[in-house]
C-alpha positions, 0 to 999 in steps of 0.5 A: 457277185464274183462273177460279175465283178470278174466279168467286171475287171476283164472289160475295165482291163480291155477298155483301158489297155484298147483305149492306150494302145489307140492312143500310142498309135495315134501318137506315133502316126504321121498325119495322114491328111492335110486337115490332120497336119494343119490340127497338128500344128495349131496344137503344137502352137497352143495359145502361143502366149508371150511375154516379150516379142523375143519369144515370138517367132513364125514359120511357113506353113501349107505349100503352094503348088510353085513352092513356098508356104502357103501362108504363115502362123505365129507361134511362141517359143516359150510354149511350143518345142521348135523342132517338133513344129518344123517337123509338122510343118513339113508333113503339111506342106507333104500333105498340100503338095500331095492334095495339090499333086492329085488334083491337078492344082495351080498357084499364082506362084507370088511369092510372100515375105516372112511378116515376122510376128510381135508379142501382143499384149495390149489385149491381155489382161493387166498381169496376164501373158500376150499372144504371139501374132503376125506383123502387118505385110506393108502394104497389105490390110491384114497379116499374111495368115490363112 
């Protein structure tokens, strides 16, 4: 029986300490791929909830290949650490200037306004938080957003 809840410890001890050395190391590396830093930043952002549109705000994201973002995204402040989003923000578009570097890609190099965003509350539950989201571009059918 001492033999097995020994053999028994050493493995939980193993486990766990691979488990959190995985965990640290993923933790501290930058994204390497572009899927990687576009579900960086979505998880930075979260539910992006909002009481107010004060806390609303947008920031560029991906790149395209004659510069500028790619599109935009909302996110809330009072959810999400402004520094630490500018910060994957930028290591997505590193990723989509590289992507785009090694295929040779193009753009159509317009350039797109910043929509801004608002707090939308008209869909949330009486009492409950709303959700940041783009504003409308004028003239365009829907928000600039990819």
């Amino acid at each position: 029986m001492r033999t097995v809840s020994a053999e028994l410890v050493m493995r939980l001890g193993v486990s766990a300490f691979a488990t959190f050395g995985l965990a640290a190391a993923c933790e501290s590396a930058p994204p390497s791929t572009r899927v990687d830093a576009t579900a960086s930043v979505q998880a930075l952002i979260g539910d992006a909830a909002c009481n107010s549109d004060t806390q609303c705000a947008t920031i560029g994201v991906g790149a395209k290949a004659c510069g500028g973002p790619e599109g935009y995204v909302a996110w809330s402040s009072a959810r999400t650490d402004p520094s630490a989003l500018r910060a994957a923000a930028q290591r997505e578009a590193n990723a989509a200037r590289s992507e785009q570097s090694a295929k040779g890609m193009v753009s159509n190099c317009s350039m797109s306004p910043d929509p801004g965003a608002f707090c939308d509350i008209s869909r949330a539950a009486p009492g409950a938080s709303g959700t940041c989201r783009l504003r409308r571009v004028p003239g365009s059918a829907s928000p600039l957003v990819r």
